[in-house]
N, C-alpha and C positions, 0 to 999 in steps of 0.2 A: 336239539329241536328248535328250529326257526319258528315262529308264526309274526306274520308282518301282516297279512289280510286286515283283521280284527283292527290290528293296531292304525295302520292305515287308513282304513273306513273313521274310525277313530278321530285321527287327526284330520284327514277332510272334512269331517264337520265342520270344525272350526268352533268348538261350540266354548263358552265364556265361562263355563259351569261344569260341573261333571256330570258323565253321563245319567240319566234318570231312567230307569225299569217301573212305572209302576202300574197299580192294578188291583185290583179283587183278590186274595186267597182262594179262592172259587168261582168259577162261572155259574154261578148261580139261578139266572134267567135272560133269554134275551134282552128285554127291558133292562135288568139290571147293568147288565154287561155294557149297553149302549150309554146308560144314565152315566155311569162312570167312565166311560169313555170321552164323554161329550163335555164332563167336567174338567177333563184335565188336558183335552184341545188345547187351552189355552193357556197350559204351567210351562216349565221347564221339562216335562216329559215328552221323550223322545221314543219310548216302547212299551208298550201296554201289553202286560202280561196278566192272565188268569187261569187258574188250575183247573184243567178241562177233565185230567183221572186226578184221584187227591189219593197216595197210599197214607191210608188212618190206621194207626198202630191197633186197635182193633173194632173189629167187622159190629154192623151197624151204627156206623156215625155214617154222616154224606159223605161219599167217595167219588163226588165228579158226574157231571153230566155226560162225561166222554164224548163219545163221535157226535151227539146232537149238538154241542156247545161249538163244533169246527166252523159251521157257516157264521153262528156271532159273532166269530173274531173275525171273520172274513168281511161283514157289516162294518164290523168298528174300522177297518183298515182305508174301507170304502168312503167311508162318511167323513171322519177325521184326520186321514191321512196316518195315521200313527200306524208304525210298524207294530207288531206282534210276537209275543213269545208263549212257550206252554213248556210245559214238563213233558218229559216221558222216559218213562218206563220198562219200555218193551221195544222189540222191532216191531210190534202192528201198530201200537203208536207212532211209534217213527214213522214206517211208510204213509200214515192216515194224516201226518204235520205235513209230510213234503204233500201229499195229493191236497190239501187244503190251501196251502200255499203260506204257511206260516214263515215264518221270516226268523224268526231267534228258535233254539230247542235248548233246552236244558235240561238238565239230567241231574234229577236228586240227589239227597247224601244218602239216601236207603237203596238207591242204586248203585250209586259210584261206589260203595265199600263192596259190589259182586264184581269182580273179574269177569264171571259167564255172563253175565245180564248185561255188562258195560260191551263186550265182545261182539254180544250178539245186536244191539243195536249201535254200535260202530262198521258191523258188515251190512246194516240193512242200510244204512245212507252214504255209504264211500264214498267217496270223492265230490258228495255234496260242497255248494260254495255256500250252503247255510250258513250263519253264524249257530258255533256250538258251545256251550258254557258248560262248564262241566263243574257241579258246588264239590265241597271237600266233604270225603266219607264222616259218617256222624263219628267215629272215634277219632285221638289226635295223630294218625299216620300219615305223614310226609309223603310218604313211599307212593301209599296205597290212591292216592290222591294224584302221585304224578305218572303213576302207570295208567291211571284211567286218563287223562289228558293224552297219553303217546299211546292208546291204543285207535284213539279215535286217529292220530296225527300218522302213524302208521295206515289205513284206512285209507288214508288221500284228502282227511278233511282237513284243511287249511286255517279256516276259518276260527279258530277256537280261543275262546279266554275263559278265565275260572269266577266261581263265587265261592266266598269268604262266609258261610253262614252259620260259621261257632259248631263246637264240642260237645257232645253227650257227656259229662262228668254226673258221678254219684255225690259228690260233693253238694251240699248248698251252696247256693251263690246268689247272685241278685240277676243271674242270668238264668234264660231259658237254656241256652245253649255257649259255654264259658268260649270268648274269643279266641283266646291263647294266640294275641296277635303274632306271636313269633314267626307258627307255623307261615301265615301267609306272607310275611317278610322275607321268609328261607326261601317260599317257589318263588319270588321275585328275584330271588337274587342268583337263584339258579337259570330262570326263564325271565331274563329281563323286560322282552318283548310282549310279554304275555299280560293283555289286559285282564288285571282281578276286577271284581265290583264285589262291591262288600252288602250282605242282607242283615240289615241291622232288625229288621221287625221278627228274623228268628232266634241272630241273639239274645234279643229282648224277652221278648214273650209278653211283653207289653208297649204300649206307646209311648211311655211315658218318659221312656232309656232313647227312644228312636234318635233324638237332638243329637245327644252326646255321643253315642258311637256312631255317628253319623262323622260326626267332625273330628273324631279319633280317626275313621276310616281316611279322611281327605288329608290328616296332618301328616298320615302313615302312606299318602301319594294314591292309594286308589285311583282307579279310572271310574267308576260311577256307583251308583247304588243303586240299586232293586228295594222297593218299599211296600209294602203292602198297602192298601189304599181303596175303601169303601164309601160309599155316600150315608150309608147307614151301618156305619160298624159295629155296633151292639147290636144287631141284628142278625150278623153275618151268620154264614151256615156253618164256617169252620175258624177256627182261630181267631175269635172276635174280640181278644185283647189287644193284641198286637196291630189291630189294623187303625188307618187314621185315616180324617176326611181329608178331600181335595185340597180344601180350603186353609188345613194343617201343611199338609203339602208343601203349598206356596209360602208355608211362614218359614219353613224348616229352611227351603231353598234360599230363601229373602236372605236369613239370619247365619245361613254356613260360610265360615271366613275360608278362602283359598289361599294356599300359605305361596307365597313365593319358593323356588324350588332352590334359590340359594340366596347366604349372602350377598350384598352387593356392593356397600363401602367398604374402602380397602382397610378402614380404622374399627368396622363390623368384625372383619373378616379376621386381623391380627388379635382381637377380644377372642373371636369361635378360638383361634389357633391355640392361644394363653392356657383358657379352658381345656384345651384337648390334651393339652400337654400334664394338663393337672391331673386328668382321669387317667390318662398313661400311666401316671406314676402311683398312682391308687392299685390300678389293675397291677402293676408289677408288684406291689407293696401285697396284694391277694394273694398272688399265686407264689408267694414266698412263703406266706402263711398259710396259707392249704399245705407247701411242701413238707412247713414244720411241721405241722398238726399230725399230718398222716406218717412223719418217721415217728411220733408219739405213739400214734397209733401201735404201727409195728411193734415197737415195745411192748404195749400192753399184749399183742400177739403172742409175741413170747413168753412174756410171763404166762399166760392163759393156754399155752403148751406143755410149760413145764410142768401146770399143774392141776390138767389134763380139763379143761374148765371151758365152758361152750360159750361160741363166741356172741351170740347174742344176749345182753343182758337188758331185760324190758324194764325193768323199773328204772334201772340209770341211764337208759334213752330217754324215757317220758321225761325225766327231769330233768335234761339236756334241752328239750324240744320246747316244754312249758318254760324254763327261766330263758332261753332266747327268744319267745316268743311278747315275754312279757320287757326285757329290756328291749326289744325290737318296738313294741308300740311306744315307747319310751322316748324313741329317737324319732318318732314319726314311720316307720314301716309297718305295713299291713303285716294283718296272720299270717294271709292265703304266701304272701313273700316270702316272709320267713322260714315258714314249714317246708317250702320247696327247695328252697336253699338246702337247709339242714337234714331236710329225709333226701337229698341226693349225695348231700356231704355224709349223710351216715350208711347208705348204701356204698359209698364205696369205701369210707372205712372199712366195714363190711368184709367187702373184695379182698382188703389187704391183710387182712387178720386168716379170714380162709387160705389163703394162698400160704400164709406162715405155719398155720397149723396142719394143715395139708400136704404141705410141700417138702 
């Protein structure tokens, strides 16, 4: 799958900064919509987005002004020149963005995880030259994330780049929604062309993270961010932690460093080499030791065959997982590291032990 539109449009700007999405979590009122519009005329933002339907996990919270909120945006576009974006949902939202004349559409992560929902408003706008943004499904599916992108791209919409807006985990975190930057490294590296923008005020869930995964976003190449952005945020109708004033805004953008995209001295460049060469030999030095561990394993497989003994044993996992977790903070490595490492390395132990007993 090609997309050069998005990216294109992109690079003609020409713009000095990464791209800027922001906005209201909600359309709120016309006044309001306009207020905040009119404040941010004059930031780095380049699209003014607010949630005209809002799907709330549940029924009576505010859910969106809907079709009255279309002409506001249409005002804001008027007034300040600023392009527009909205969410949606459904094919009547979709055809109600293109008759309104919206400029961006995006498509939620409580969308994009339906196949039927994503289908059906990829037939209601085909071959639109909209810009379509498509965020990654609330759980962590690769998959599920890049079918909803190539169904629209099947479709005839050209136009398309994604949003990066964090993971549903049951886990505590310090996130609303855990980044697991990988995932959006992998469709980069599958769809190179494909502008991502990262929404740091949903991984967050508060403003207070917005800084820092903002400039994780831009160190990890992003093309822009999407931020949530109120004149009066503790007031707001939905999401009112996560949101920041204008005037936050302009600091955030002030203070984000843009990393150059490579080395440049040839005495830089032979130091990256030196080092690269050192984690080569690391990684060869791991996967030598994975090999051994898991022909250990298999041993234990067999024994635990011969006498007739099941292969999961819970208390001397726990105790495998607690003392690497405790010499892991030791050396300076997180929990959340550690445990993924080792409940993946014990999952496939696992693997090897069933396949000996079974086999």
């Amino acid at each position: 799958m090609e997309n050069k539109n998005f990216r294109t449009w992109l690079d003609d700007m020409q713009l000095d900064h990464p791209l800027v999405i922001a906005g209201p979590c909600s359309a709120e009122s016309e006044e309001q919509v306009l207020e905040v519009a009119h404040e941010l005329k004059n930031t780095d933002t380049t699209v003014f987005r607010a949630g005209v339907w809002k799907p709330r996990t549940r029924p009576g919270n505010f859910e969106g002004n809907g079709v009255k909120a279309l002409p506001w945006l249409q005002k804001v576009k008027e007034e300040t020149g600023l392009l527009t974006a909205i969410e949606i949902a459904n094919a009547q939202h979709a055809k109600l963005a293109l008759e309104f004349d919206i400029d961006i559409l995006w498509i939620g992560a409580r969308t994009a995880v339906n196949p039927f929902a994503v289908q059906e408003i990829a037939e209601a706008i085909q071959s639109t030259d909209k810009i379509v943004l498509v965020k990654n499904p609330i759980n962590p599916d690769l998959d599920l994330w890049i079918g909803a992108i190539e169904r629209f791209h099947k479709m005839g919409v050209t136009n398309l780049g994604a949003i990066h807006r964090g993971f549903s985990s049951f886990r505590k975190s310090q996130y609303r929604n855990i980044p697991s930057w990988q995932i959006p490294i992998d469709l980069k590296s599958k769809y190179p062309t494909l502008p991502i923008i990262n929404d740091p005020s949903h991984i967050c869930g508060n403003r207070e993270g917005i800084f820092d995964v903002s400039q994780t976003a831009l160190d990890l190449k992003f093309d822009g961010l999407m931020i949530e952005t109120h004149c009066n945020p503790d007031e707001a109708w939905s999401d009112a932690k996560q949101q920041i004033k204008p005037v936050r805004l302009v600091e955030i953008m002030k203070d984000l460093r843009i990393r150059k995209p490579r080395f440049e001295k040839e005495e830089s460049i032979s130091k990256l080499n030196a080092f690269r060469k050192e984690i080569n030999a690391k990684d060869d030095q791991l996967l030598e030791t994975l090999a051994e561990r898991m022909q250990i394993v298999e041993n234990i497989g067999k024994a635990k065959k011969e006498r007739n003994v099941a292969v999961l044993q819970n208390t001397r996992w726990q105790e495998i997982l607690q003392n690497m977790v405790e010499k892991g903070e030791e050396q300076g490595l997180t929990k959340e590291f550690i445990e993924k490492i080792f409940k993946a390395i014990h999952q496939e132990s696992i693997a090897h032990q069933e396949k000996i007993i079974n086999g």
